[in-house]
C-alpha positions, 0 to 999 in steps of 0.5 A, a space after each residue: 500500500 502506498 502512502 504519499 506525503 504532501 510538500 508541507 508533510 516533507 518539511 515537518 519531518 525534516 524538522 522533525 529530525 533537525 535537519 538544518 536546512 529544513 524551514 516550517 511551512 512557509 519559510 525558504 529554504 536553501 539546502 542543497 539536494 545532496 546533502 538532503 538525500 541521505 536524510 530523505 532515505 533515511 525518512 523513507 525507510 522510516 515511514 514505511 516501517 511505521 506504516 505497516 499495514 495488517 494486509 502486508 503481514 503474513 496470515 499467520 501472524 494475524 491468525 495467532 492460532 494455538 500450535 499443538 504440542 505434538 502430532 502424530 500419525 497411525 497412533 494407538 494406544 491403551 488406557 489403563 487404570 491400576 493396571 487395569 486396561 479400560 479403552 483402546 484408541 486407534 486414530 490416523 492423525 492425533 494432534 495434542 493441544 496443551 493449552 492450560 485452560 483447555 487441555 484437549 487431543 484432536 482426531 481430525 481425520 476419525 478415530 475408533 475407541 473402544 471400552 473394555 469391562 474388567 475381563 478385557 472383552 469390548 463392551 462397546 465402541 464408538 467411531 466418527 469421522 472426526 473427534 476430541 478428547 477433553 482432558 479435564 472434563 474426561 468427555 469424548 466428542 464425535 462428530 461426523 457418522 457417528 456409530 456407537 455399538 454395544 455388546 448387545 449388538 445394539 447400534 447407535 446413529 447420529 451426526 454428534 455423539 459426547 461420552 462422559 468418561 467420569 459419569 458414563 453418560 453419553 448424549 447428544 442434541 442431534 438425531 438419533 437413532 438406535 436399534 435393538 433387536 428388530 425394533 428401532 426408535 429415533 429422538 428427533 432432538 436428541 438422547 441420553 443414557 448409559 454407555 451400554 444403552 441400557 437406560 435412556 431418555 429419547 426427546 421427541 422420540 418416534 419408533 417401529 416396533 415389531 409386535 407378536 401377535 396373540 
């Protein structure tokens, strides 16, 4: 960006600088051009120093993104708890933020995890297409195809899907539809309930379900 200095703007910065030969507006003045060159460069490089403009930094700079801790790809791993195995993590990318209010890992190309009960056999498992691990609040978030299967064989469906490790709650706002057996029941706005869907709450729930006849 260009920035152009009228007649009178040049003789206040000369001044500005005490340059001898420089006058206010007005006054004449005798100074010759060669000894006022190098005081022009030097107001040159000056001014345009000082009339930085954010289009001409770089957009990192403007963005001033958190930078992860560490990244890494085709990561696994196990969660265990006294020696106890409790999940297992599998995920193409896994970014890690340690950032001190909200410390959080980051699966943006999909993650599978799974739970185990205390015998180390998968009680359930959850997938998505994209995810985050909140480490203070414990809650896993999926978003994105989101399939939650239990030991059961009964499956879940939704677009966004939270597991409150502490609480062993999942939920989630959007539809959701789950099926059990030859049945299958959908929450318009949403659900609550235990890891294994053992015990849930639907929020405008509709459903089909397959009735013996007597």
């Amino acid at each position: 960006m260009k920035h152009l200095l009228k007649p009178f703007q040049w003789e206040f910065l000369l001044l500005s600088f005490g340059y001898p030969g420089a006058t206010a507006p007005g006054r004449t003045t005798h100074a010759s051009f060669g000894r006022m060159m190098p005081c022009l460069v030097t107001l040159l490089i000056f001014y345009s120093c000082q009339t930085k403009v954010a289009a001409d930094l770089p957009p990192e700079l403007l963005k001033n993104t958190k930078q992860p801790s560490m990244v890494a790809t085709d990561f696994e791993t196990f969660y265990t708890d006294s020696g106890v195995v409790k999940y297992h993590l599998q995920t193409p990318k896994l970014v890690i933020y340690d950032d001190p209010k909200q410390p959080y890992k980051d699966f943006p190309e999909g993650f599978v995890f799974q739970k185990y009960d205390i015998n180390r056999k998968i009680i359930s498992q959850m997938s998505g297409n994209r995810g985050k691990y909140f480490d203070r609040e414990k809650i896993w978030e999926a978003e994105g195809n989101v399939v939650l299967v239990n030991s059961e064989g009964d499956t879940l469906r939704s677009e966004e899907l939270k597991y409150h490790e502490a609480e062993d709650l999942i939920f989630s706002d959007q539809f959701v539809s789950i099926k059990k057996g030859g049945n299958e029941i959908k929450g318009a706005k949403g659900f609550k309930s235990d890891s294994q869907m053992s015990k849930y709450t639907f929020y405008k729930n509709t459903g089909d379900f397959n009735v013996k006849e007597q």
